[in-house]
C-alpha positions in Angstrom: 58.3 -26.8 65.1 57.8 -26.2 61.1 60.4 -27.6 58.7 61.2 -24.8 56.3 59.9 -26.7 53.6 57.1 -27.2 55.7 56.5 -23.3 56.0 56.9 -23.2 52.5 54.2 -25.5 51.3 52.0 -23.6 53.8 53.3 -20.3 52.2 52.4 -21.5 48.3 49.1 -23.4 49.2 47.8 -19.8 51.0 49.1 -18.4 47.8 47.8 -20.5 45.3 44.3 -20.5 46.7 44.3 -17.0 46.7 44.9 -16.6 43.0 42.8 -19.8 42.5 39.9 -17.6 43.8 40.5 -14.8 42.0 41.2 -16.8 38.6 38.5 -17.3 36.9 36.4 -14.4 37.7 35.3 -11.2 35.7 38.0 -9.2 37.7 41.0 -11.4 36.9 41.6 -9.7 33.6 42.1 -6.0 35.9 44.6 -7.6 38.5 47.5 -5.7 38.5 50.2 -6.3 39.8 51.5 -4.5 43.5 55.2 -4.8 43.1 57.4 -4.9 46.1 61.4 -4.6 45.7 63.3 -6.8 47.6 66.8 -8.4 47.3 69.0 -10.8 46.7 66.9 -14.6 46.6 69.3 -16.2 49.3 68.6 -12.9 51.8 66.1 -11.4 54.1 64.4 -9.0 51.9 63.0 -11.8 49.2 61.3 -14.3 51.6 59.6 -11.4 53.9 58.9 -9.5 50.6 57.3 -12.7 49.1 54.8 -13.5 52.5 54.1 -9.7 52.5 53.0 -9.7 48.4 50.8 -12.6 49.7 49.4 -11.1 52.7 48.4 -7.9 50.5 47.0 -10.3 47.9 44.4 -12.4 50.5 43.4 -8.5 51.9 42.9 -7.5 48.4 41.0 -10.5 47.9 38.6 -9.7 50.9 38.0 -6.5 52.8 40.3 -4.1 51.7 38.5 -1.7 48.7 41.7 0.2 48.1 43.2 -2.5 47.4 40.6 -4.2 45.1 41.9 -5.2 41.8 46.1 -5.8 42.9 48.3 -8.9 43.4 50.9 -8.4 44.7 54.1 -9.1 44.0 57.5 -10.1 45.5 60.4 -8.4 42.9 64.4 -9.3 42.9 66.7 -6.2 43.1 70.1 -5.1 43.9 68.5 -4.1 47.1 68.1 -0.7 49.3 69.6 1.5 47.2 67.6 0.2 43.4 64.1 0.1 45.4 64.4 3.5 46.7 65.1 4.4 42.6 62.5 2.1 41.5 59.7 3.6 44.0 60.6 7.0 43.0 60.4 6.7 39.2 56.8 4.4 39.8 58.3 1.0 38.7 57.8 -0.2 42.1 54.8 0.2 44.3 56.7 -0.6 47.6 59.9 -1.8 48.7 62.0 -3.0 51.6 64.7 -0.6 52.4 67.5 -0.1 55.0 66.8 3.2 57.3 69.8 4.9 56.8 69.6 4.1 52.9 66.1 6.3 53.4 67.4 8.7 54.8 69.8 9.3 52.3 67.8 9.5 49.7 65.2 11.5 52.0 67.7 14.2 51.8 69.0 13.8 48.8 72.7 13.0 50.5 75.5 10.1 49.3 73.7 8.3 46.7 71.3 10.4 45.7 73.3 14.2 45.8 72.1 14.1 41.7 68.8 12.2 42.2 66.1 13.9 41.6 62.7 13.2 43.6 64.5 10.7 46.3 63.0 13.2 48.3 59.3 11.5 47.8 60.1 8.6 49.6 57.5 7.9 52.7 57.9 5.1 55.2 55.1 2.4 56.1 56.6 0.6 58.7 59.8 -0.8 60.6 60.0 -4.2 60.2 63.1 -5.7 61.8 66.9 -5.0 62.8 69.0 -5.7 59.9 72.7 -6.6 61.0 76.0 -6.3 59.1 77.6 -9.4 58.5 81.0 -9.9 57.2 81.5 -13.6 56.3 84.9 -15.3 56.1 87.2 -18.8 55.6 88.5 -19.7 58.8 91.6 -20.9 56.5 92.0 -16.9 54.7 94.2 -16.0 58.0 91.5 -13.0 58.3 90.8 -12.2 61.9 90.2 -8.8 62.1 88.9 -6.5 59.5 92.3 -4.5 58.8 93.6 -8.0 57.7 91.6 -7.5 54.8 94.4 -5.9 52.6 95.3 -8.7 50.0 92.1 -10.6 49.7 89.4 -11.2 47.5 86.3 -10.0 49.4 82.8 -9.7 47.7 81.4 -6.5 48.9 77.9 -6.6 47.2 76.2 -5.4 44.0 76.3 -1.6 43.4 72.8 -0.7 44.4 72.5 -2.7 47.9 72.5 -1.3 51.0 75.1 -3.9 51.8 77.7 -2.3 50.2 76.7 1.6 51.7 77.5 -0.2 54.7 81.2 -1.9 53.5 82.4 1.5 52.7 81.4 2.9 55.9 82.7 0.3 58.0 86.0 0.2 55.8 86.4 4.1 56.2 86.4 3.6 60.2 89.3 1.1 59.3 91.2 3.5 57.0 90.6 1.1 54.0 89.4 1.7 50.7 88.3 -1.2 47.9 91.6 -0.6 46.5 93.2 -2.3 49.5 91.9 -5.8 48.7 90.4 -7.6 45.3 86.7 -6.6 45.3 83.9 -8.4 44.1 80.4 -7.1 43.4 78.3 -10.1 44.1 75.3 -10.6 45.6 75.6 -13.3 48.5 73.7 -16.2 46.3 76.8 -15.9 43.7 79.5 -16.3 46.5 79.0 -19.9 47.8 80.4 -21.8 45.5 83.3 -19.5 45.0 83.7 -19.6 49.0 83.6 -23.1 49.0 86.4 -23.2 46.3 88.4 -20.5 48.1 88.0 -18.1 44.9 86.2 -15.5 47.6 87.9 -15.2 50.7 85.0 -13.7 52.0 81.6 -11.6 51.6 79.5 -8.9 53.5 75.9 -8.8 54.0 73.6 -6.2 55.4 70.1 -8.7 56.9 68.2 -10.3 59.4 69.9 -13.1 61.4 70.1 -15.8 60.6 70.7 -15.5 56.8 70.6 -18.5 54.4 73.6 -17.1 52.4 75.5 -17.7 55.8 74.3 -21.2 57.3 74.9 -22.6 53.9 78.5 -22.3 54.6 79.0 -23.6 58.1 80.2 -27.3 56.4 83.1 -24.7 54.8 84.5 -23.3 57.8 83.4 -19.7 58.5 83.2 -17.2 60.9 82.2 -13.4 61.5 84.9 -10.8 62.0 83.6 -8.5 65.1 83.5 -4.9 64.5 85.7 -3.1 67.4 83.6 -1.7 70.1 85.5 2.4 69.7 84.7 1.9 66.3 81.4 0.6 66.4 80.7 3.8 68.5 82.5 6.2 66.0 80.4 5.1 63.0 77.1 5.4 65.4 78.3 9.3 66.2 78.8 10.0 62.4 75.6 8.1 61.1 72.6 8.7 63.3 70.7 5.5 62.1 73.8 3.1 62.5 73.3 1.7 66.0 75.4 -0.7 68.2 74.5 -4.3 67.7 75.8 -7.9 68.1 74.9 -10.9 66.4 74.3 -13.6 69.1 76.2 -16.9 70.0 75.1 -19.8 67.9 72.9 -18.2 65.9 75.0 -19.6 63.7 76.1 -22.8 65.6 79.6 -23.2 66.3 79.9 -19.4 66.1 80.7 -16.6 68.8 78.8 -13.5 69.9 79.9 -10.9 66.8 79.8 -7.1 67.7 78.1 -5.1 65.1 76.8 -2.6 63.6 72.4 -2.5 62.8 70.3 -0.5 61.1 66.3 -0.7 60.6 65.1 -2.8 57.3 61.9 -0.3 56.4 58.8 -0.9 54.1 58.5 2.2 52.2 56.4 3.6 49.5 56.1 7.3 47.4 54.4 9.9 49.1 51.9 9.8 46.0 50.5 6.9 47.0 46.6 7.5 48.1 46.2 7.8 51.7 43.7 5.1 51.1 46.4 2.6 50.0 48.5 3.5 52.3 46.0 2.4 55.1 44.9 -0.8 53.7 48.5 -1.6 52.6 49.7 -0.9 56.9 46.2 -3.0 57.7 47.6 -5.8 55.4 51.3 -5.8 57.0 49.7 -6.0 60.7 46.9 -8.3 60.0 45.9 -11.6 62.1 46.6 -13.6 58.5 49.5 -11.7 57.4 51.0 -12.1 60.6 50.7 -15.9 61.1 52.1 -16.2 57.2 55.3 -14.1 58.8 55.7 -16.2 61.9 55.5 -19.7 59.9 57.4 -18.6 57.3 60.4 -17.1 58.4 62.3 -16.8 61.6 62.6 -13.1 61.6 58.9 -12.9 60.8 58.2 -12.7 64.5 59.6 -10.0 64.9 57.2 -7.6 62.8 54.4 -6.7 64.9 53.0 -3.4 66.0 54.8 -2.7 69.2 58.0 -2.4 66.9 56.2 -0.4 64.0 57.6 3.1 64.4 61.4 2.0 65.4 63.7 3.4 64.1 61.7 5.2 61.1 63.8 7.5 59.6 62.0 9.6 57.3 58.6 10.7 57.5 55.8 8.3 57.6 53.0 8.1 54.6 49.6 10.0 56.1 47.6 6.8 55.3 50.0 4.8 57.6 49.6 7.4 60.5 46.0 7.5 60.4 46.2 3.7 60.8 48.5 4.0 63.8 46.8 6.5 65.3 43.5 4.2 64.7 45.2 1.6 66.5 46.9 4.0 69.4 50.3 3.3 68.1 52.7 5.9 69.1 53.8 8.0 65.8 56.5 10.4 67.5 
């Protein structure tokens, strides 16, 4: 097995010899950059953005026309809810996006009621279940969610999907913000205030296992479960919510967590060439692409083909289909 800084150097030699290539030659001066929204640096979205940016860079660097001339580009953000804006208004090529966020903005509901264009929004490809997390000191006296009331909880920055989620899950408890002391903190801002018991706790919307989370095993944490009738009422009301748990010992030491998940998505605008939109779906699922993934993350495994069209919920970019269909990937 890889050390993680193992995977890394892999990751920035691949990287660097790209650009080495490409620097140097008369197209340099015309790169432009391919920017993909992510998240927080201590989540999912950041690392898989990153190997992504890179996997589109070597294509671009090789065999892909349409993407001649790019670099891309792994960008910080707020998260779900900032790359759907920043997609829409062109400040982001791409971006990694919950499903039900999409969807939202798809029809123009929560969020993005007032939004104009969040309709324009077109989906490349699923990439993997995103679970929500909601991190506490085993010394807060927290073991369920409604013992909440009181605390100082960070619930994420305004923007992430992270926090979409909070206010669901906190409606299905009958709580509001105002029941406990809310932060609006991205998870790489809460460990040393968990670790000083400033934050009794924090949610999260990602992949398992998250950095943000292991970090903090030495503190003494755990996972509140979600209960299973309510798990089942927030599925009913919000179709892209789905029943999940988070596994024994993913993070060692702690139990099976029930859950809710949700789909993390790589989306795009629908005025994207259908061109692009090929070569950026023949990028994703390429031999070199995929072996950055699996080296480079854990949850890189997990985005592959077979699991392309899960869970999509808004309509996929033409160029993407035409790839699926080229590759006899079901699209329905």
């Amino acid at each position: 097995m890889k050390s993680k800084s193992g995977c890394f150097l892999i990751f920035i030699s691949v990287f660097s010899s790209i650009v080495l290539n490409l620097w140097g030659t008369p197209e340099a001066s015309a790169l432009q950059p391919f920017r993909i929204g992510t998240g927080g640096r201590t989540g999912v979205y950041y690392p898989i953005g990153k190997i992504i940016a890179t996997g589109l860079t070597l294509a671009a660097s090789e065999n892909a026309p349409a993407l001649h001339g790019y670099i891309g580009v792994a960008q910080n953000s707020a998260g779900s809810i900032e790359n759907v804006r920043g997609i829409v208004n062109g400040e982001l090529e791409a971006g990694l996006v919950q499903a039900d966020i999409a969807a939202y903005a798809f029809k123009g509901k929560r969020d993005f009621v007032n939004y104009h264009n969040s309709s324009k929004v077109r989906a490349i490809a699923s990439l993997y279940s995103e679970k929500f997390q909601l991190v506490v000191r085993t010394d807060a006296d927290i073991s369920n969610i409604s013992e909440l009331k009181g605390k100082r909880i960070s619930v994420d920055e305004i923007g992430s999907g992270t926090k979409t989620i909070m206010d669901i899950v906190l409606e299905a408890y009958g709580l509001t913000e105002k029941d406990f002391l809310p932060l609006y903190l991205k998870p790489a801002f809460t460990e040393d205030k968990m670790r000083n018991g400033q934050l009794q706790g924090f949610a999260l919307m990602a992949g398992v296992p998250n950095t943000a989370v292991s970090k903090l095993l030495d503190t003494g944490i755990t996972l509140l479960p979600i209960a299973e009738k309510t798990i089942l009422n927030i599925c009913q009301h919000f179709q892209y919510l789905k029943p999940g748990k988070i596994d024994k010992n993913v993070y060692p030491g702690i139990a099976e967590t029930p859950t809710v998940e949700v789909y993390a998505l790589l989306v795009v605008n629908e005025s994207m060439s259908d061109e692009m939109a090929y070569a950026l779906t023949e990028a994703l699922f390429s031999n070199e692409t995929s072996k950055l993934l699996t080296d480079g993350h854990p949850l890189g495994k997990a985005i592959g083909l077979n699991s392309a069209t899960s869970g999509v919920s808004i309509p996929l970019h033409p160029g993407a289909i035409r790839y699926y269909l080229d590759h006899k990937v079901s699209t329905q």
